[in-house]
PQR file with spaces between the fields and no chain letter, atoms N, CA, C, O and H, PARSE charges and radii, in Angstrom:
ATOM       1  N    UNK     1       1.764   38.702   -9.455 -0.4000 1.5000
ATOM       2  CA   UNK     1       2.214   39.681   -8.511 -0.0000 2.0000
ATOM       3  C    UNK     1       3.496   39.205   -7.814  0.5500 1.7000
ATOM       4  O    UNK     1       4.509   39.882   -7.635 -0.5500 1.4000
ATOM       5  N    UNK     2       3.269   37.813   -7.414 -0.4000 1.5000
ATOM       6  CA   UNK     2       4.687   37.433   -6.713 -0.0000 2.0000
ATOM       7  C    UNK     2       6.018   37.187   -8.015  0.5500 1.7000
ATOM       8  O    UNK     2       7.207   37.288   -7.713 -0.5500 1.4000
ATOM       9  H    UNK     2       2.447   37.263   -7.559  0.4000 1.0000
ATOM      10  N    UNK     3       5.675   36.949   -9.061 -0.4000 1.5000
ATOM      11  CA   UNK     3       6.846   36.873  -10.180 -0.0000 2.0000
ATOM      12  C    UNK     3       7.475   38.337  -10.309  0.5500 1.7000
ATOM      13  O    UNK     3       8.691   38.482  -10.433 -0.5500 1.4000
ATOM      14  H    UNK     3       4.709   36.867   -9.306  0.4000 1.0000
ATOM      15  N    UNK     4       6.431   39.603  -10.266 -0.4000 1.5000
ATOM      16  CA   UNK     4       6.931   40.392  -10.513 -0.0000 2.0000
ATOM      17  C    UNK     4       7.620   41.243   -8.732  0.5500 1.7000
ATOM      18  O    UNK     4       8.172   42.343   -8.729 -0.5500 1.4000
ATOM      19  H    UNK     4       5.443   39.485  -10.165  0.4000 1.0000
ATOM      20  N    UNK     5       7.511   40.846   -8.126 -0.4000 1.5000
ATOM      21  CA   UNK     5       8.044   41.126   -7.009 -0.0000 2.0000
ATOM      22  C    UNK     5       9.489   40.571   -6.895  0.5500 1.7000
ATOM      23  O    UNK     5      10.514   41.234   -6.737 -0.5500 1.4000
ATOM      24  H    UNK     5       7.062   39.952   -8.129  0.4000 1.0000
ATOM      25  N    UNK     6       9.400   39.564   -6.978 -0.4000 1.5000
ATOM      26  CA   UNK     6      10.715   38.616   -7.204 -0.0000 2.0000
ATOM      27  C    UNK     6      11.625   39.184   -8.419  0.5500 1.7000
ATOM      28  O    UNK     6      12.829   39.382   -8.253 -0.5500 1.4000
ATOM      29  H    UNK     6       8.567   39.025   -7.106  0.4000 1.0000
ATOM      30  N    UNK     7      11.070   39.395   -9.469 -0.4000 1.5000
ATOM      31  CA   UNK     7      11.887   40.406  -10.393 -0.0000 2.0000
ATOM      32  C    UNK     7      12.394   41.309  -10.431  0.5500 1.7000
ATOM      33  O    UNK     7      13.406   41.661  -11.038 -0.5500 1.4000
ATOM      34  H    UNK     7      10.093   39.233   -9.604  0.4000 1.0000
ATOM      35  N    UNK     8      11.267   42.149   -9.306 -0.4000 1.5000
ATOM      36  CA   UNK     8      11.966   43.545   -8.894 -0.0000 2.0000
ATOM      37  C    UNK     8      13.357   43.533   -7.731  0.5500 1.7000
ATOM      38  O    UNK     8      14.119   44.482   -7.552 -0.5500 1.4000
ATOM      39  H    UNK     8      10.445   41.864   -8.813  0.4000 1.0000
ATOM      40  N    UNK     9      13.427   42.025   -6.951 -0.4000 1.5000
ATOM      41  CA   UNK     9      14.322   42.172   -5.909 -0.0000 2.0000
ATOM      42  C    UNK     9      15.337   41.385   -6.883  0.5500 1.7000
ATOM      43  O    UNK     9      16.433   41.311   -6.328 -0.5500 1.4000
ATOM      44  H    UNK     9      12.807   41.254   -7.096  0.4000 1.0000
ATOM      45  N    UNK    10      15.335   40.815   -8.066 -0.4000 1.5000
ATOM      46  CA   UNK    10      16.366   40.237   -8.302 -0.0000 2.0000
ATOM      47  C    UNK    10      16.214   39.873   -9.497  0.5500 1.7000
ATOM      48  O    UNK    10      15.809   38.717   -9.617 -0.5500 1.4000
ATOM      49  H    UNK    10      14.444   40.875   -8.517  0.4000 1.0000
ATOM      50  N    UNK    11      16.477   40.715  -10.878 -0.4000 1.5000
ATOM      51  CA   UNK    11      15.931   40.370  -12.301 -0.0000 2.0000
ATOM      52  C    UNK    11      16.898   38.909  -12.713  0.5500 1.7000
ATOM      53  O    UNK    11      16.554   38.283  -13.715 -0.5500 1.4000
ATOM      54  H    UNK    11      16.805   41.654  -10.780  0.4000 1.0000
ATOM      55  N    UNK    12      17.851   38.522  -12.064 -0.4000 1.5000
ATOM      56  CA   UNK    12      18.794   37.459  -12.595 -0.0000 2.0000
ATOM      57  C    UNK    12      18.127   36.391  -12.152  0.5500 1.7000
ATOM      58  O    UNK    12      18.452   35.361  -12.745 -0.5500 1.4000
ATOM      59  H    UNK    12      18.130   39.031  -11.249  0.4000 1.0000
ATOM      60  N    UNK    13      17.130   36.230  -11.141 -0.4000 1.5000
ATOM      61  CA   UNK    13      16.033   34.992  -10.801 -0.0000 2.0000
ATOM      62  C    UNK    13      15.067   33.965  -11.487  0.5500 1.7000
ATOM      63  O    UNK    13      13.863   34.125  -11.285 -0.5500 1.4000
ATOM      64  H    UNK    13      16.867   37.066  -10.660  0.4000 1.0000
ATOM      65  N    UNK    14      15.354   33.240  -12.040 -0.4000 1.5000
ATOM      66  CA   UNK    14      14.528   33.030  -12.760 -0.0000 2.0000
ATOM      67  C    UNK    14      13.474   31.525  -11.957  0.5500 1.7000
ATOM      68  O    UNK    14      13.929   30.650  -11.220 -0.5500 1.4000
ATOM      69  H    UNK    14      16.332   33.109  -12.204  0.4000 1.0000
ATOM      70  N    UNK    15      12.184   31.663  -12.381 -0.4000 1.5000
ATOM      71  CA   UNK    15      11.432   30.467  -11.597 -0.0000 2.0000
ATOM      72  C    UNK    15      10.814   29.586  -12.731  0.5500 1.7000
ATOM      73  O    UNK    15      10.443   30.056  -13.806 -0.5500 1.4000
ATOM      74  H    UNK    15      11.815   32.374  -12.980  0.4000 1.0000
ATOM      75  N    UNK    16      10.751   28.492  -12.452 -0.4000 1.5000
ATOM      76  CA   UNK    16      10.372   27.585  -13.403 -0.0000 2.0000
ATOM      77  C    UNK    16       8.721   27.620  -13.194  0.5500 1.7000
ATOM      78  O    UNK    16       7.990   28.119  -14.050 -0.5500 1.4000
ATOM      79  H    UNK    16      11.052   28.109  -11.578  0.4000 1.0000
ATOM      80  N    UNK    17       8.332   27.170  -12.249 -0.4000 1.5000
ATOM      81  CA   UNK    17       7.494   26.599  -11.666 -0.0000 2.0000
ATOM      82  C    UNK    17       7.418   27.403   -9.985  0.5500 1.7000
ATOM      83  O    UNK    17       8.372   27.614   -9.236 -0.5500 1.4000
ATOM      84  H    UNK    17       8.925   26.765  -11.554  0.4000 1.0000
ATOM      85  N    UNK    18       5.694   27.788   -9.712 -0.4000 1.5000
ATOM      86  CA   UNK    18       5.741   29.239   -8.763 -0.0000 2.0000
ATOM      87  C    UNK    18       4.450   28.184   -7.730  0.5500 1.7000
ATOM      88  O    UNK    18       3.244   28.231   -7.976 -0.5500 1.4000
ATOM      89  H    UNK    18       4.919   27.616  -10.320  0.4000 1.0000
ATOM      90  N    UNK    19       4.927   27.501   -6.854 -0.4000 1.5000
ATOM      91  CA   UNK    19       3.385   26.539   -6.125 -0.0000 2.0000
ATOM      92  C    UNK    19       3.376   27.007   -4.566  0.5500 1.7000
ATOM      93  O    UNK    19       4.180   27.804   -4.084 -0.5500 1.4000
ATOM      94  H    UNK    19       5.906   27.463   -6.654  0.4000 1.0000
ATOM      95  N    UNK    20       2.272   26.334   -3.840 -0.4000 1.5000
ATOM      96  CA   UNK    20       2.408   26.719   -2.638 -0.0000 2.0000
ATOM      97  C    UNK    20       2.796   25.898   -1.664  0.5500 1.7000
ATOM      98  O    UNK    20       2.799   24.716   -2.007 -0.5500 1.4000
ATOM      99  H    UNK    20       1.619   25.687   -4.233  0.4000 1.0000
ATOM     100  N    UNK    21       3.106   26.100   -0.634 -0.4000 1.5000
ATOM     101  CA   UNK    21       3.876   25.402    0.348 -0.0000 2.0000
ATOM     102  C    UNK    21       3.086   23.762    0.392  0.5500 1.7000
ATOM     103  O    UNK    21       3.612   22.687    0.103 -0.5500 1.4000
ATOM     104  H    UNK    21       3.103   27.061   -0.356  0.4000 1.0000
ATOM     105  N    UNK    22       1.994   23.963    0.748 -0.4000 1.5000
ATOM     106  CA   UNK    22       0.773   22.703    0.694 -0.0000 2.0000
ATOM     107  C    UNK    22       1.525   21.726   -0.397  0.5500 1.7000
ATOM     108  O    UNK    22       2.360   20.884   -0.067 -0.5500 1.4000
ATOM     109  H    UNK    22       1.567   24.836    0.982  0.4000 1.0000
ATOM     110  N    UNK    23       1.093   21.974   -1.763 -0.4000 1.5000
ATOM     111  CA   UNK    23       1.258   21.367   -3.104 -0.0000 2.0000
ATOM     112  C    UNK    23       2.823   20.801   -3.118  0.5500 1.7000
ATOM     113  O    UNK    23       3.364   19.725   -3.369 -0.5500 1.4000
ATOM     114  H    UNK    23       0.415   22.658   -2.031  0.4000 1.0000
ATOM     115  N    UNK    24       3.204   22.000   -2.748 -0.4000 1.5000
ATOM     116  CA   UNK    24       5.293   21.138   -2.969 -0.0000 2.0000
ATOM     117  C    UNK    24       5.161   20.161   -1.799  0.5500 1.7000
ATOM     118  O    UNK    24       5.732   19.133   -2.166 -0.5500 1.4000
ATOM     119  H    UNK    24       2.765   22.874   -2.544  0.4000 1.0000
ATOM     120  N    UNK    25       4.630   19.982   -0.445 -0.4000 1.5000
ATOM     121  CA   UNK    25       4.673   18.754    0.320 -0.0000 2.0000
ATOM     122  C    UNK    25       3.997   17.853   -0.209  0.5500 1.7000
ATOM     123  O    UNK    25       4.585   16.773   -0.273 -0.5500 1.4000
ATOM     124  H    UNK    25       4.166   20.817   -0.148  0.4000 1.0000
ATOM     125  N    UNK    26       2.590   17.893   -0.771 -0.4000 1.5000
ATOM     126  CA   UNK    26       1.742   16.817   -1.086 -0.0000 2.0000
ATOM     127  C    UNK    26       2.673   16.551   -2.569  0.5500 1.7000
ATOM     128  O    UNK    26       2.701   15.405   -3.016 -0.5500 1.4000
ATOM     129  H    UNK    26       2.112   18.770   -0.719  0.4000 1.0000
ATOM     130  N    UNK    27       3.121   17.217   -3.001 -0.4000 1.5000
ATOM     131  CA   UNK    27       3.886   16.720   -4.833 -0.0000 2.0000
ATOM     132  C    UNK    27       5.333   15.692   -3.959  0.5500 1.7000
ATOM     133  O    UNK    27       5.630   14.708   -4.636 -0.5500 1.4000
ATOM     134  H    UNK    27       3.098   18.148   -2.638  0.4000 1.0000
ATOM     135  N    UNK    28       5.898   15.787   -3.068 -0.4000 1.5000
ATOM     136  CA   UNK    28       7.110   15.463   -2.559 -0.0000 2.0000
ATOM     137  C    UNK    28       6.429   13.948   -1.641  0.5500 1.7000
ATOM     138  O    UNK    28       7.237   13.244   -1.036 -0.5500 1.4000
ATOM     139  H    UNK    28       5.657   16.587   -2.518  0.4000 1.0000
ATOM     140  N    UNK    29       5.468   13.714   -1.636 -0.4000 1.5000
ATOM     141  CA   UNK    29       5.109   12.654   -0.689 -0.0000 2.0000
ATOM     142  C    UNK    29       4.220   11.561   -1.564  0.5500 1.7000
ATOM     143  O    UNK    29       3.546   10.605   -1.179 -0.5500 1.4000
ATOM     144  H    UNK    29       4.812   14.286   -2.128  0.4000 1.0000
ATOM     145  N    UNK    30       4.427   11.968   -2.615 -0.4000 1.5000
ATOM     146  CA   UNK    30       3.026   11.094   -3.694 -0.0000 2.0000
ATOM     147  C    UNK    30       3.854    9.489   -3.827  0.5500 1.7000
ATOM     148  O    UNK    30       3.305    8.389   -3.764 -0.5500 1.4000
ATOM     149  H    UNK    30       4.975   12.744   -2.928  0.4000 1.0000
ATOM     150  N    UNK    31       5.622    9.835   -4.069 -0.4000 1.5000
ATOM     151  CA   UNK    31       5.899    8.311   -4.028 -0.0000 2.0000
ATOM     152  C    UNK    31       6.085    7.791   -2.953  0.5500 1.7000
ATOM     153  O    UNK    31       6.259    6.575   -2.869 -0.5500 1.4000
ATOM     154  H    UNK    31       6.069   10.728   -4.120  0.4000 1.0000
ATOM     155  N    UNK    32       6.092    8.683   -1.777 -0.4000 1.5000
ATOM     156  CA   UNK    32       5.993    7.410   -0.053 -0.0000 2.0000
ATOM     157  C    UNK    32       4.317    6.761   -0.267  0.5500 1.7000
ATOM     158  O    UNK    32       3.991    5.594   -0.046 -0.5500 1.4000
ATOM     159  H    UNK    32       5.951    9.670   -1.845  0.4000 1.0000
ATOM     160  N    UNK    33       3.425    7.847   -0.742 -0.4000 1.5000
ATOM     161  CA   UNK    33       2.371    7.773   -0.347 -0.0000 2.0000
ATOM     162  C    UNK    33       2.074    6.066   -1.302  0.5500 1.7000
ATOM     163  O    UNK    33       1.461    5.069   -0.923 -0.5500 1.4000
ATOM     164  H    UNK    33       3.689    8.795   -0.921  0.4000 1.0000
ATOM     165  N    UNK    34       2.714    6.305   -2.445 -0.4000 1.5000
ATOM     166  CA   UNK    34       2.391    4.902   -3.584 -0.0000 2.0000
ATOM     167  C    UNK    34       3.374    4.022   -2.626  0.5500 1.7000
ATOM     168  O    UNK    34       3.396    4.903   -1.766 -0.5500 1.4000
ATOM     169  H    UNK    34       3.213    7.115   -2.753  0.4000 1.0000
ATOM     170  N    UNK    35       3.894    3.388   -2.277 -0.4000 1.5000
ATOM     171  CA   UNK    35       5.060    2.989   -1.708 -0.0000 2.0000
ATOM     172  C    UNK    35       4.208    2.070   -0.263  0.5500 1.7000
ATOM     173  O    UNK    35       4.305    0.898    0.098 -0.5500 1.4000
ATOM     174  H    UNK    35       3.877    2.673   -2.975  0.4000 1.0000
ATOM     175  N    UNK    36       3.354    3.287    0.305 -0.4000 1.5000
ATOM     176  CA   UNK    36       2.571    2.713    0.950 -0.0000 2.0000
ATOM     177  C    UNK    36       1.618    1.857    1.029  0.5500 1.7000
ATOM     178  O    UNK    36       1.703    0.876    1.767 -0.5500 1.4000
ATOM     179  H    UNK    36       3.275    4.240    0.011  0.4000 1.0000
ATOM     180  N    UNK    37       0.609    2.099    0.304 -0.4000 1.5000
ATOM     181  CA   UNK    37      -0.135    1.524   -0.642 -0.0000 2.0000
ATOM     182  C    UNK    37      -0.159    0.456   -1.405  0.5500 1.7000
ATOM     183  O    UNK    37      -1.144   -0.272   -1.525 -0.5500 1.4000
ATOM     184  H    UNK    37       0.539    2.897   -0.295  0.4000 1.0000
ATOM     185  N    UNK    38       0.805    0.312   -1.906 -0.4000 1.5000
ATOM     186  CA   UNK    38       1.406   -0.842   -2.356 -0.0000 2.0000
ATOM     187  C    UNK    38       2.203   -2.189   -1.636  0.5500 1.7000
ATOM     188  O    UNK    38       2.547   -3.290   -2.067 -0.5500 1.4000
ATOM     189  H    UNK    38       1.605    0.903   -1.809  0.4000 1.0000
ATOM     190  N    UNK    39       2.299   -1.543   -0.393 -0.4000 1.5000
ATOM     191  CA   UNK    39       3.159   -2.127    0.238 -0.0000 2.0000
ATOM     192  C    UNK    39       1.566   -2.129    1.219  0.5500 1.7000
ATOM     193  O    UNK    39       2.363   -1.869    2.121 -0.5500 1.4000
ATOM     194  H    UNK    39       2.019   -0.649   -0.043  0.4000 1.0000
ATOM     195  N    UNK    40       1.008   -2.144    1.484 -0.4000 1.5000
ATOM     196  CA   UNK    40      -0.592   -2.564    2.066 -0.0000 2.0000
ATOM     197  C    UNK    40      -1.438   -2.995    1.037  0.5500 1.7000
ATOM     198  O    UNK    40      -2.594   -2.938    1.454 -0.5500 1.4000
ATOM     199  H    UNK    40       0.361   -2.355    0.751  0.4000 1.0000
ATOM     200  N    UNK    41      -1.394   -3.385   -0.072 -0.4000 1.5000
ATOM     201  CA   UNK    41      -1.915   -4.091   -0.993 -0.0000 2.0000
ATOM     202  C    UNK    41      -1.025   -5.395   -1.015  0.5500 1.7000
ATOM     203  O    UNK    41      -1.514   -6.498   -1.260 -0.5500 1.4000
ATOM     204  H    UNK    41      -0.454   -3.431   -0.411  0.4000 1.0000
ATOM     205  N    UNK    42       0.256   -5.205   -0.754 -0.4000 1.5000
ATOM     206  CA   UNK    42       1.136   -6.900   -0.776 -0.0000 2.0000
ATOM     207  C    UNK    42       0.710   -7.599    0.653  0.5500 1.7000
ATOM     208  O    UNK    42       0.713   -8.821    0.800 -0.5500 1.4000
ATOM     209  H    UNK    42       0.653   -4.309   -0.555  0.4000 1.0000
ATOM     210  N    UNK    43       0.337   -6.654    1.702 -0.4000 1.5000
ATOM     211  CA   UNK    43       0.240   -7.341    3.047 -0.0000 2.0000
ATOM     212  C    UNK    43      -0.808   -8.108    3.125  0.5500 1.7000
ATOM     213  O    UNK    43      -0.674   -9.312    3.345 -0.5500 1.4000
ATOM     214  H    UNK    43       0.335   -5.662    1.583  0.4000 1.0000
ATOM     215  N    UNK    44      -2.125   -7.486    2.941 -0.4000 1.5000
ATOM     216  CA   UNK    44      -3.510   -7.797    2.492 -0.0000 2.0000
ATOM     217  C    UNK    44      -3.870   -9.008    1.272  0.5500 1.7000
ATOM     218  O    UNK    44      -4.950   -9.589    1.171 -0.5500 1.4000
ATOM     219  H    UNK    44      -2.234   -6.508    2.762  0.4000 1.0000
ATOM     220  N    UNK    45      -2.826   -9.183    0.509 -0.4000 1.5000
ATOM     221  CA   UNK    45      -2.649  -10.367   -0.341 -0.0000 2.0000
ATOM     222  C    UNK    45      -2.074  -11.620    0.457  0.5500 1.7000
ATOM     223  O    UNK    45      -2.587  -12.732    0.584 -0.5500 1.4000
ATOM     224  H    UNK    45      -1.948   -8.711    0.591  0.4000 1.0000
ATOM     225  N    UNK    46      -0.918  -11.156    0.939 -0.4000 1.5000
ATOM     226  CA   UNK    46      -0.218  -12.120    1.792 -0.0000 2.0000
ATOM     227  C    UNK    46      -1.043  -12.895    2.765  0.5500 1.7000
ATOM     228  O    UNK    46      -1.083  -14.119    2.892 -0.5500 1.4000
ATOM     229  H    UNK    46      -0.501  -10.252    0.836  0.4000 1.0000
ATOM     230  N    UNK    47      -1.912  -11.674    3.653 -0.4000 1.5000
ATOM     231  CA   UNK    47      -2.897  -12.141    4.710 -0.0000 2.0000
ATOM     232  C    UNK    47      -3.421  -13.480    4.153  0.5500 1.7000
ATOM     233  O    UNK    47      -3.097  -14.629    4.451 -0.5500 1.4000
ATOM     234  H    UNK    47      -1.880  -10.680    3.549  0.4000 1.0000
ATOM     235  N    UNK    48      -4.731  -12.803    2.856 -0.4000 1.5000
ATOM     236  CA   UNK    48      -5.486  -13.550    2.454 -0.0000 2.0000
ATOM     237  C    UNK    48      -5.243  -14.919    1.933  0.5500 1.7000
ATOM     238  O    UNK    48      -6.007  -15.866    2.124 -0.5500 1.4000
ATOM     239  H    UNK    48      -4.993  -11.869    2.614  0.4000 1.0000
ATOM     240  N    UNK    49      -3.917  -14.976    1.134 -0.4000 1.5000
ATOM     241  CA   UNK    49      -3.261  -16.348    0.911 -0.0000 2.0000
ATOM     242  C    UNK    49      -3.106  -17.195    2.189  0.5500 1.7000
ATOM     243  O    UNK    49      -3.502  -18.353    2.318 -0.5500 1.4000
ATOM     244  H    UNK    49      -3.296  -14.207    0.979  0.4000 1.0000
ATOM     245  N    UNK    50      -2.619  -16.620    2.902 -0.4000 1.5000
ATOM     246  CA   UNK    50      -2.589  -17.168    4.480 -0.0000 2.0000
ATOM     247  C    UNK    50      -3.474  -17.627    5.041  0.5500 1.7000
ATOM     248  O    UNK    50      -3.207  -18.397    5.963 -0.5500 1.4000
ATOM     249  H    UNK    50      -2.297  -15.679    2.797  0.4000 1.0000
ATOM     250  N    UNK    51      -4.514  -17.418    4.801 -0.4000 1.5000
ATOM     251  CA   UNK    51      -5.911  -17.763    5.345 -0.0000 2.0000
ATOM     252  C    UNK    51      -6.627  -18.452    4.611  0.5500 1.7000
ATOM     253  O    UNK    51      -7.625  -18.968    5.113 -0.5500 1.4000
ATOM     254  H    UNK    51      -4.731  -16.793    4.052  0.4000 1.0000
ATOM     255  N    UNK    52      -6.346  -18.646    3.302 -0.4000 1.5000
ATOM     256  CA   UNK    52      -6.701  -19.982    2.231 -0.0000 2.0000
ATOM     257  C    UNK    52      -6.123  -20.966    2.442  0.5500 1.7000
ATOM     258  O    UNK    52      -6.698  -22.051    2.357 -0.5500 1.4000
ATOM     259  H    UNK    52      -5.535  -18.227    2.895  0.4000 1.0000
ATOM     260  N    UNK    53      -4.560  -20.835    2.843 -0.4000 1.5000
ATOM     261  CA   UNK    53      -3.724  -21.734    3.368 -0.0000 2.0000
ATOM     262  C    UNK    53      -4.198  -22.578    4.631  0.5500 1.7000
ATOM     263  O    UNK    53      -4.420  -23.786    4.703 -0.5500 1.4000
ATOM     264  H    UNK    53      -4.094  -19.954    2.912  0.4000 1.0000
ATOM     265  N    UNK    54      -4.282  -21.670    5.524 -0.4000 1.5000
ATOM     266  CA   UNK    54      -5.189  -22.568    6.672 -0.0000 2.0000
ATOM     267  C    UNK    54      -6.116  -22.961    6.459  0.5500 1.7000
ATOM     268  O    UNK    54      -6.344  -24.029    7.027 -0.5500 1.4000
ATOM     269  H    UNK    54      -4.101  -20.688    5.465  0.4000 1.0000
ATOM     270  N    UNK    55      -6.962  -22.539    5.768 -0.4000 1.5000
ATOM     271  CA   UNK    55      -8.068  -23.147    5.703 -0.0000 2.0000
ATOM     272  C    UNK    55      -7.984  -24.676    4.904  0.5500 1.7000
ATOM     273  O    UNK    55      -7.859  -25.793    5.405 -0.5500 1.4000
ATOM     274  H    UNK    55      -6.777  -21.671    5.307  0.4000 1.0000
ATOM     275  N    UNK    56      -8.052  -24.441    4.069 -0.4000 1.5000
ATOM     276  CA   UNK    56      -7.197  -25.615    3.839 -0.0000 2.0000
ATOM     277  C    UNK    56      -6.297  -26.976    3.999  0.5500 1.7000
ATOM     278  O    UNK    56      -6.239  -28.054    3.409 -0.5500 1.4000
ATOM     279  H    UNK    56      -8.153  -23.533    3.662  0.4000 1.0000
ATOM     280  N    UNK    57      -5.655  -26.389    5.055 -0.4000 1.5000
ATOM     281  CA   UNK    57      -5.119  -27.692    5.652 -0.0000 2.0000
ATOM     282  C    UNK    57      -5.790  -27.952    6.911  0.5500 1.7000
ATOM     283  O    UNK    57      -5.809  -29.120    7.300 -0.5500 1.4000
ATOM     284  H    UNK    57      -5.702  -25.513    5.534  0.4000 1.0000
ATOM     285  N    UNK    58      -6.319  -27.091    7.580 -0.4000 1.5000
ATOM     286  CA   UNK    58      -7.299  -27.386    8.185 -0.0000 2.0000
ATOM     287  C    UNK    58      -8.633  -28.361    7.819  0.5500 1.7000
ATOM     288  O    UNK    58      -8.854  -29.351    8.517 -0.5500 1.4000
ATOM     289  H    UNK    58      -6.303  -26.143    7.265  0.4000 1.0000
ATOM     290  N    UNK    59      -9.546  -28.003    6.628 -0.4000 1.5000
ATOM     291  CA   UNK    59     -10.409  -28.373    6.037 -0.0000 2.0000
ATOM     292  C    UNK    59      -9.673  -29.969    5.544  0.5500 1.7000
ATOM     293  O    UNK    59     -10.359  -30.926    5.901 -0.5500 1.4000
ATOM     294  H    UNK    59      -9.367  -27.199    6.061  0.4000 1.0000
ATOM     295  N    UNK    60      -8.258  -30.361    4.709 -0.4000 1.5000
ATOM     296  CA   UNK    60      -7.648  -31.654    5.237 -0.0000 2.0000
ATOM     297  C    UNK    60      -7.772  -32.195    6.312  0.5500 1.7000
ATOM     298  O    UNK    60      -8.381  -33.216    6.631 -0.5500 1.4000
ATOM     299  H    UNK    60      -7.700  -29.583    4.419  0.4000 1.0000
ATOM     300  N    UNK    61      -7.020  -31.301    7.038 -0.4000 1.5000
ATOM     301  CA   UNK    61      -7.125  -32.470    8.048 -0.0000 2.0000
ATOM     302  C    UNK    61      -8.360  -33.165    9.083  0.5500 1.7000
ATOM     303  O    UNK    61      -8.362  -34.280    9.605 -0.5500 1.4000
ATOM     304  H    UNK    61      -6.526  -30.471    6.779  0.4000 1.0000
ATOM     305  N    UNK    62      -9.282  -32.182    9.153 -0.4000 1.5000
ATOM     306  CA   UNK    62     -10.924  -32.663    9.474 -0.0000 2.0000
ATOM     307  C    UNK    62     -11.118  -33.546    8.643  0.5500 1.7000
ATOM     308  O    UNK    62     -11.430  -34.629    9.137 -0.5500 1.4000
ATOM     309  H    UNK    62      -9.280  -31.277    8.728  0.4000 1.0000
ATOM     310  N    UNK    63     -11.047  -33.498    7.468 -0.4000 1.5000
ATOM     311  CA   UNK    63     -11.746  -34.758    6.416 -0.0000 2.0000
ATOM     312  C    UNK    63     -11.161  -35.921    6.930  0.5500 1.7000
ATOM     313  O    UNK    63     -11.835  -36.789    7.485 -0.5500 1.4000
ATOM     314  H    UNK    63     -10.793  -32.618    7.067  0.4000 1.0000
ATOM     315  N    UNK    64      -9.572  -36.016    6.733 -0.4000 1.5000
ATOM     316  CA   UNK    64      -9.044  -37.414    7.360 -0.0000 2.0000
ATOM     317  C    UNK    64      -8.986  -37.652    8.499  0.5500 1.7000
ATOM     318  O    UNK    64      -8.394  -38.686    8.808 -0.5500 1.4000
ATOM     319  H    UNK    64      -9.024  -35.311    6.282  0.4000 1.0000
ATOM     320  N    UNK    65      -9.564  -36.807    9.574 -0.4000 1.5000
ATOM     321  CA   UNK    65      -9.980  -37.056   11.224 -0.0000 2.0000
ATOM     322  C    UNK    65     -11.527  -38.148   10.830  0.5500 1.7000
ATOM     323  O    UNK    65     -11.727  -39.251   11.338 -0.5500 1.4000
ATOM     324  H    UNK    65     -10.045  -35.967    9.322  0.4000 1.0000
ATOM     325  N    UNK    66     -12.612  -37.324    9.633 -0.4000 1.5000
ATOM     326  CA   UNK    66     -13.307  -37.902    9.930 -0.0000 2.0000
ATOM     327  C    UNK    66     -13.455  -39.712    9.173  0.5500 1.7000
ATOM     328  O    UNK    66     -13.889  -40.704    9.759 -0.5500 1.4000
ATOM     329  H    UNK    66     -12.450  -36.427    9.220  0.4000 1.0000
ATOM     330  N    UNK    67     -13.086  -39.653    8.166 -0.4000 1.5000
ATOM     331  CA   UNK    67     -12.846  -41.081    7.364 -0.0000 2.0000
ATOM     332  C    UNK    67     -11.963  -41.800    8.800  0.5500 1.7000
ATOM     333  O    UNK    67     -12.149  -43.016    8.762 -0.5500 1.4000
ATOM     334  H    UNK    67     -12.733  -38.847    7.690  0.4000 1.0000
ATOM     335  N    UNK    68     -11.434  -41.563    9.530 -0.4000 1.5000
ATOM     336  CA   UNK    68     -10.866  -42.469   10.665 -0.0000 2.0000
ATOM     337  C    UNK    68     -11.628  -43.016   11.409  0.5500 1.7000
ATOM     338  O    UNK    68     -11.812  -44.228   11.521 -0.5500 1.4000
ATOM     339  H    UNK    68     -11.283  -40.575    9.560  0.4000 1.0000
ATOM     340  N    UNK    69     -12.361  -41.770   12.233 -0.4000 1.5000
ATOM     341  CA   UNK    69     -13.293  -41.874   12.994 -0.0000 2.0000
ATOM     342  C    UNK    69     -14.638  -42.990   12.276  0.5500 1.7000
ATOM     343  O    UNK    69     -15.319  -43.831   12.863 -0.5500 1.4000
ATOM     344  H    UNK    69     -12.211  -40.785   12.142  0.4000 1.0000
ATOM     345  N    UNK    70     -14.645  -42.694   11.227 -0.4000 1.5000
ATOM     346  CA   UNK    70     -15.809  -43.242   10.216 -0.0000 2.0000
ATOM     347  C    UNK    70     -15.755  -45.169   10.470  0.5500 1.7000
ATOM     348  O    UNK    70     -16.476  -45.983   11.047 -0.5500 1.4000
ATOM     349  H    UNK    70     -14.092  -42.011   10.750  0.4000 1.0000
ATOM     350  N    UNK    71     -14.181  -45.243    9.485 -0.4000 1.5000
ATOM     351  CA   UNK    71     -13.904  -46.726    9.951 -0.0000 2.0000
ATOM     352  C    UNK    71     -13.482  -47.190   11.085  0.5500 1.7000
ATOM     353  O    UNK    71     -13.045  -48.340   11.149 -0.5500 1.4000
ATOM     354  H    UNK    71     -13.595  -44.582    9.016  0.4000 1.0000
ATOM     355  N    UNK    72     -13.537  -46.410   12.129 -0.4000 1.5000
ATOM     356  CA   UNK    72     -13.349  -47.130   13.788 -0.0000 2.0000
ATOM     357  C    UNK    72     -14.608  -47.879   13.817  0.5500 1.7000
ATOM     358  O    UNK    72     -14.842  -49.079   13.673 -0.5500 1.4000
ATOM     359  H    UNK    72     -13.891  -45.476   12.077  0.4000 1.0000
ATOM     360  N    UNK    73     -15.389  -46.823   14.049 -0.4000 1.5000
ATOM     361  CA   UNK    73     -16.768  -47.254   14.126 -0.0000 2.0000
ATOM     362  C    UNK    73     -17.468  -48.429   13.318  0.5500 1.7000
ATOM     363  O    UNK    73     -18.661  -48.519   13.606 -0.5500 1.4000
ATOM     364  H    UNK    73     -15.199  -45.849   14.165  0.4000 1.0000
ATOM     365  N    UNK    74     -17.180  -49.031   12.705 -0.4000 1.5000
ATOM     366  CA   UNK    74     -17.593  -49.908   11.710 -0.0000 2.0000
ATOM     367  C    UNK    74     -17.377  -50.985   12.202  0.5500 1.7000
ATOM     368  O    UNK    74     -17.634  -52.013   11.575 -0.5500 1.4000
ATOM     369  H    UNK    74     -16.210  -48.958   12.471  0.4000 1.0000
């Protein structure tokens, strides 16, 4: 109904593709939306490395606090 309306106001019109307002925003936002996503999947990696990292040198450096503490005492 809307192709042929559009035909009648203007037969030189031609439409490829006929969507609704909704769909052309959500079709126009799909690569921010990946972009996002992705870019909160690198943060969330980053975090977690970060926190292996501490742990880690943390978990070092307790061990050689305690072998110190160990041979004081001796």
């Amino acid at each position: 109904m809307a192709r042929r309306t559009l035909a009648n106001i203007n037969p030189d019109l031609t439409m490829s593709r006929f969507q609704t307002l909704d769909y052309q925003v959500a079709d126009n936002l799909n690569q921010e939306r990946l972009i996002a996503r992705l870019t909160t999947l690198f943060g969330i990696l980053a975090l977690v490395l970060a926190s292996v990292g501490l742990y880690g040198l943390t978990a070092y450096s307790v061990a050689r606090r305690i072998s110190e503490m160990e041979s004081a005492w001796r």
